[in-house]
Structure formats: structure tokens, C-alpha cells
C-alpha positions as CSV (number, residue, x, y, z in Angstrom):
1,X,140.5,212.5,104.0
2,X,139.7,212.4,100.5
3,X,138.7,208.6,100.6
4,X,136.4,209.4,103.4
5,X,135.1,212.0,101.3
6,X,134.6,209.4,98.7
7,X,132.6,207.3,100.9
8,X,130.3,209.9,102.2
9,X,129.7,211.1,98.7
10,X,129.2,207.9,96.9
11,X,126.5,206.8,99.4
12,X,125.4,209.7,100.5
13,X,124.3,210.4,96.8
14,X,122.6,207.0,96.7
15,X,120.1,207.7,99.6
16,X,119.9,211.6,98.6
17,X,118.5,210.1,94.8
18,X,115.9,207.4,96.9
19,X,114.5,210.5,98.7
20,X,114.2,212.6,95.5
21,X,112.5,209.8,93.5
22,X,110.5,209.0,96.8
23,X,109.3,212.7,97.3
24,X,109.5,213.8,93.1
25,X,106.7,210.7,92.6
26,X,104.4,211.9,95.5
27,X,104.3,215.5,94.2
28,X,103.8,214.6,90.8
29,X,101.2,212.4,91.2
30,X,99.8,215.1,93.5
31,X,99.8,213.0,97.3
32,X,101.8,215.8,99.3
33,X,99.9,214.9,101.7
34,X,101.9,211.1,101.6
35,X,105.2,213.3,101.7
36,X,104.7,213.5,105.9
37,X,105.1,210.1,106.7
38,X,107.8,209.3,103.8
39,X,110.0,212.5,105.7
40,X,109.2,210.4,108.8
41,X,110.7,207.8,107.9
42,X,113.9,209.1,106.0
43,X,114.3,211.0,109.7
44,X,114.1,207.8,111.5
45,X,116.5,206.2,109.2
46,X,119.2,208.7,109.5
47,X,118.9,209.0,113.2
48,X,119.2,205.2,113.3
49,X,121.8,205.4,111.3
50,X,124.1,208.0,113.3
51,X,123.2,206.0,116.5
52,X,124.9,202.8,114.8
53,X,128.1,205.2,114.3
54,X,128.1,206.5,117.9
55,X,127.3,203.1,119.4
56,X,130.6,201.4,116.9
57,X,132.8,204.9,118.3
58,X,131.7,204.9,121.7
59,X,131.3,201.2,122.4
60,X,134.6,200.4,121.2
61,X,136.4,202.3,123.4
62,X,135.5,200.4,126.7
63,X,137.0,197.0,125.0
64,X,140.3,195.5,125.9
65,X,142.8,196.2,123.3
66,X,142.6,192.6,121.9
67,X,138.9,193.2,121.8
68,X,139.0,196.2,120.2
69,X,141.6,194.8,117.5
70,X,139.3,192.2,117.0
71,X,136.0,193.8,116.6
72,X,137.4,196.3,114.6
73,X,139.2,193.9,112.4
74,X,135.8,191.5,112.4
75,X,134.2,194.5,111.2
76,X,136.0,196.2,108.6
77,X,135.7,192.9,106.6
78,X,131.6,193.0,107.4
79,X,131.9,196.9,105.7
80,X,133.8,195.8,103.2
81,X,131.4,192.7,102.3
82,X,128.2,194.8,102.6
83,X,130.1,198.0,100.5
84,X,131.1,196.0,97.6
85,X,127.7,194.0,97.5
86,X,126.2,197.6,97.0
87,X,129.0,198.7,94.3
88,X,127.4,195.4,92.3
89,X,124.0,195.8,93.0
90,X,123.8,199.5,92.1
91,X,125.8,199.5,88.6
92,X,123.1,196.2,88.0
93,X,119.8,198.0,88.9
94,X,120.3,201.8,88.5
95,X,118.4,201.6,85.8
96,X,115.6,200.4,87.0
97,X,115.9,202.0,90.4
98,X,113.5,204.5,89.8
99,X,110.8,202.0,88.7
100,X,111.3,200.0,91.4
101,X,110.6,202.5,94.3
102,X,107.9,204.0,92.6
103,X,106.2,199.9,92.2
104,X,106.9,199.4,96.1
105,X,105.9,203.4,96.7
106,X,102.4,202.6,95.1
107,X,102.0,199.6,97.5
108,X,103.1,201.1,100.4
109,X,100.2,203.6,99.6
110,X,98.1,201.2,99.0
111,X,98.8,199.8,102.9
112,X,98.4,202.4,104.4
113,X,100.6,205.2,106.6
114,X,102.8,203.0,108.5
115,X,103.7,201.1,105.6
116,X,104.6,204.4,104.4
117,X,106.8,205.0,107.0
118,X,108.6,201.9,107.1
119,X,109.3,201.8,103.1
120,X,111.0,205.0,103.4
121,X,112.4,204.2,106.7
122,X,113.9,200.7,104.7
123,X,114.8,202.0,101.7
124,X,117.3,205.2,103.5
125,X,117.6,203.0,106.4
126,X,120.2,200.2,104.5
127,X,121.9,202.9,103.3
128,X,122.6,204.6,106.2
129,X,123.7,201.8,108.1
130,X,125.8,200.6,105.5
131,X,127.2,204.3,105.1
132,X,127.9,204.5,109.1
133,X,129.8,200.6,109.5
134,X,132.0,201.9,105.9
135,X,133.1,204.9,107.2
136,X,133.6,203.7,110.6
137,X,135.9,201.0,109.7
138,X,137.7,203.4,107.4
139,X,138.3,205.9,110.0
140,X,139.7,203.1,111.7
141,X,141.8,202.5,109.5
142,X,143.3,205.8,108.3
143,X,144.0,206.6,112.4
144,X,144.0,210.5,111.3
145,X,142.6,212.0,114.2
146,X,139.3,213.7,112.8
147,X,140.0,214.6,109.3
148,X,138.9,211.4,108.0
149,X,135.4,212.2,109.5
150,X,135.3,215.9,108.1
151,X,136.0,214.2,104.6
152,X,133.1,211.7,105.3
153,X,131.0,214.9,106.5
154,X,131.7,216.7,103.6
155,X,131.1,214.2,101.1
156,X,127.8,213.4,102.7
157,X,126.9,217.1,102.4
158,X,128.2,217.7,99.0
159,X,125.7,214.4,98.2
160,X,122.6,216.4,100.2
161,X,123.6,219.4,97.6
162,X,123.7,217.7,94.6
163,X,120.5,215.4,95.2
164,X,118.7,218.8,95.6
165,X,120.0,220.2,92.6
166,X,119.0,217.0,90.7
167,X,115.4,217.2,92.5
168,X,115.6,221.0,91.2
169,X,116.7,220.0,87.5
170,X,119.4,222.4,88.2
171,X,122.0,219.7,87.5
172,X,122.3,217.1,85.2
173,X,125.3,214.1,85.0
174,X,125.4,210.7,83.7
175,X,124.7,208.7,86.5
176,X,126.0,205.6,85.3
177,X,129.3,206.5,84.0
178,X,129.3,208.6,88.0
179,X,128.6,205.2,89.8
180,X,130.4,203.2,87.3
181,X,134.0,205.1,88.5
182,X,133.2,206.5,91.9
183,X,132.6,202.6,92.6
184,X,135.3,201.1,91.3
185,X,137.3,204.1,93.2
186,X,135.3,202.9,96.2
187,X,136.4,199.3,95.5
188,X,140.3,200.6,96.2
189,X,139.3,202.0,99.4
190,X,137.7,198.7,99.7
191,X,141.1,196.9,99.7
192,X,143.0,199.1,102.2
193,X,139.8,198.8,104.6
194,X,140.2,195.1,104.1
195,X,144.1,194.5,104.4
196,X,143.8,197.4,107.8
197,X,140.7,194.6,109.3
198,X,143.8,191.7,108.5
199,X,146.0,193.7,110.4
200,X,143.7,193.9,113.6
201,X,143.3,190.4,113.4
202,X,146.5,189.8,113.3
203,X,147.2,192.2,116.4
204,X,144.3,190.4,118.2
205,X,145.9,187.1,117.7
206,X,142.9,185.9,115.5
207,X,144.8,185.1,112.3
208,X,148.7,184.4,112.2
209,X,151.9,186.1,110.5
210,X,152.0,189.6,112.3
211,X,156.1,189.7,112.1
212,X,156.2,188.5,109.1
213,X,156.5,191.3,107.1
214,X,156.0,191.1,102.8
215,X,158.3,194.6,102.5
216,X,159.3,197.7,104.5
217,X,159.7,201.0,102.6
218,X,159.2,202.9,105.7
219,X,162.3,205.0,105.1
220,X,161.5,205.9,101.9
221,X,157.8,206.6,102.8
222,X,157.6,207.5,106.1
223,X,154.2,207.3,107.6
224,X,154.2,210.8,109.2
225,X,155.3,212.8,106.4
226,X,153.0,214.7,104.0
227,X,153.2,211.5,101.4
228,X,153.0,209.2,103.4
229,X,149.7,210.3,104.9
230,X,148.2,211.4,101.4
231,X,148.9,207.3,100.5
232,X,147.2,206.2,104.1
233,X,144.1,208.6,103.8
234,X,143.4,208.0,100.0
235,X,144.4,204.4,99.9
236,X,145.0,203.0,103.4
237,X,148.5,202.1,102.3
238,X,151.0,200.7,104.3
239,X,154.7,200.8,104.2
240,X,155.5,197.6,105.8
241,X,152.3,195.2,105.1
242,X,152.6,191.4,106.7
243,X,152.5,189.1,104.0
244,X,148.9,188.0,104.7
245,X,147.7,191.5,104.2
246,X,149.3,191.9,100.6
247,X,147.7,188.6,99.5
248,X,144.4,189.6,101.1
249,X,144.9,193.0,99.3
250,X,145.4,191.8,95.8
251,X,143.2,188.8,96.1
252,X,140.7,191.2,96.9
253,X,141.3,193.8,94.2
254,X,142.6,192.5,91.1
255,X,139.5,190.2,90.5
256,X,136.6,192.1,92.3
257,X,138.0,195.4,89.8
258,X,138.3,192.6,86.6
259,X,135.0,191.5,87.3
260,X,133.3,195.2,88.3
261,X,134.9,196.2,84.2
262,X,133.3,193.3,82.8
263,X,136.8,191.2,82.3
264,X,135.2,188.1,83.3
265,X,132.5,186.9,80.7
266,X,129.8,189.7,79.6
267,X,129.4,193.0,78.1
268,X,130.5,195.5,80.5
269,X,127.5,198.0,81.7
270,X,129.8,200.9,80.8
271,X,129.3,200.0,77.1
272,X,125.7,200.2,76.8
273,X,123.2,203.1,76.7
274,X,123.7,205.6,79.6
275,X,121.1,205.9,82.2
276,X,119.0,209.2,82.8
277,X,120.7,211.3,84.9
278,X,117.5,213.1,86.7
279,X,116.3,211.7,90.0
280,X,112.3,213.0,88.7
């Protein structure tokens, strides 16, 4: 649950900032009456989004079990692609984010209502989307009945909270130290998405090696006891990964975390100044 709750938090907190620095510009620069068509659109981009969801849930489950293995495998690597393009992109332009909506706010303006809309709609809209293939693919992958999406529920309303308390001015955190770690946590989730999608490729017969297994600690953490499913919802750990999915795994995390720190040539962004931590 609690990685779940990680994903609904981390980019439920992204989209909950947009719409505070979309709405906190219009009423300071006194256009409340722009703040209709911007709500609009941040409506229609969350309906969109939870459509996606149902259509990935529902959808799914009229497949073949090959089929299913190998759209949900085919997908999980998508999520994982499109989540850790988004860890990058938001530790590189948090900064600026601010700046930037306000510069294509102002145009949008400038166009006229519908272009309004569709800014709003575009700038919510990829996160949403994003938000609803992630945790799809990581409910997937946990295969914990419904607690996975109560985690992903509750992270996405603790994110609704706490962009309303930044809108407020009631709260105040450094923003780039939150996304900095929350990210990198994100990128761990990341991994077990990514070996789980192996695994259903495996199963569908897509990719090869499903017997042969790296290492079984199965007795000595069993998948149904209390440990063993605090390891699968937090990390999507396995006790007896195939060998492919352990090099996927660490092929996949030990450089993506070394180059997220700033291991690999550059300053790291943690060292420098921290960013402002108010949405307005």
C-alpha cells in the first residue's frame, strides 16, 4: 500500500501545485473571471484521466490470459518509461515551473477561452494520465486485492490537502529537497514495476527464461506472511525472481538512482539553492 500511496502523493502533488499556480496567477492578477474555463479544463482532465484507469481495469479483464500477461507486462514498462521521464524532468524544471505556466497562461489568455481550456486541460491532463497507467501497472503488480488502490486514493487526497494548504500559505516545505527524495523513492517502485512487467512477458511467452530462476528465499520470506507482503507492497519484491528480472531490476536501478544523485558528471541539483516552497 504504502508505494501506492507514494505514487498517488508524488503525482497527485504535481498536478495539485499546476492548478494552484494556474488559479493563484488569475486571482492575483485579478481575471476570476478566466478561473471558469481553467476549472473546466482541470475537470476534463481528471475525468479523462479516471476513464484511462477504468478502461486499463475493465478492458483487461475480457483478454486471454496470455493477453492479459502481455499487455500488462507491455505496459508496466510504458509507466515505468513515462514515470521516470517525469522524476527527471521535474527535479530539472521545478524551478522554473512556475514561470513557465504563468508565460503559456498569458498566451492562452491572449487566444482566447478555448485555449484556456485546453492549457489547463493539457497541463493536468499529462499528469493524470501518467498518474492512472503508474498506478495501474503497480496495482498489477502488488496483486493485493484493493489496498493498493486505497494507498493510491489516499495519497492522491493527502496531495489535494496539501496543494490547498500551499494555495492557503498555510504550509510551507522545501519543494525541491520533497521531489528530490519522494522521486528517487519513486524510482525504487520504478524497478519492482519494471522486473513484475518482465515477469508478464515472460508468462506470455514474449521474452524467454521463466524457469529459470536467479534465487528462491520463499521459505524464508514467504509471500503471504505479514513480511513478505510489506516487501511486495512497498517494493514489489519477489522471493524467487527469474534471472532476467534481477538483471532488468538492477540494470534499471543502480544507474537511473546514480544518475538521479548526480554520480554521473555534474553538480547534483540537491546541492544548490533550494526552490521556493509556495505554489503563489
Amino acid at each position: 500500500m504504502f508505494g501506492n500511496y507514494l505514487i498517488g502523493l508524488r503525482e497527485g502533488l504535481e498536478a495539485s501545485l499546476v492548478v494552484c499556480i494556474l488559479i493563484a496567477y488569475l486571482v492575483k492578477t485579478e481575471r476570476r473571471d478566466k478561473l471558469p474555463p481553467v476549472w473546466l479544463g482541470v475537470g476534463s482532465a481528471v475525468v479523462l484521466s479516471m476513464a484511462f484507469g477504468a478502461v486499463l481495469q475493465f478492458g483487461s479483464s475480457q483478454l486471454t490470459f496470455e493477453a492479459q500477461e502481455a499487455l500488462g507486462g507491455s505496459l508496466s514498462i510504458v509507466s515505468v518509461g513515462l514515470v521516470t521521464w517525469m522524476v527527471f524532468w521535474m527535479r530539472r524544471t521545478a524551478r522554473h515551473l512556475k514561470t513557465e505556466l504563468h508565460g503559456k497562461l498569458d498566451a492562452a489568455i491572449a487566444m482566447g477561452t478555448t485555449a484556456l481550456v485546453v492549457t489547463s486541460f493539457l497541463a493536468v491532463g499529462r499528469e493524470g494520465l501518467e498518474t492512472a497507467l503508474f498506478i495501474w501497472s503497480a496495482v498489477q503488480a502488488t496483486d493485493d486485492g484493493w489496498n493498493p488502490l486505497v494507498g493510491a486514493a489516499l495519497g492522491l487526497l493527502t496531495a489535494v490537502v496539501l496543494g490547498w494548504l500551499f494555495y492557503r500559505g498555510a504550509l510551507r516545505i522545501n519543494l525541491a529537497k520533497f521531489f528530490t527524495w519522494t522521486g528517487a523513492m519513486l524510482v525504487v517502485v520504478a524497478a519492482g514495476v519494471l522486473a513484475y512487467g518482465v515477469h508478464d512477458l515472460q508468462e506470455a511467452g514474449w521474452l524467454p527464461g521463466l524457469h529459470s530462476v536467479a534465487f528462491d528465499i520463499s521459505s524464508t520470506v514467504p509471500k503471504d506472511s505479514w513480511y513478505g507482503t510489506l516487501l511486495k507492497g512497498v517494493f514489489n519484491f519477489q522471493p524467487d525472481p527469474t534471472v532476467l528480472q534481477l538483471v532488468v531490476w538492477l540494470g534499471y536501478l543502480v544507474p537511473t538512482l546514480a544518475v538521479f544523485f548526480g554520480l554521473f558528471g555534474g553538480k547534483s541539483n540537491a546541492t544548490r539553492k533550494p526552490a521556493a516552497s509556495k505554489a503563489a
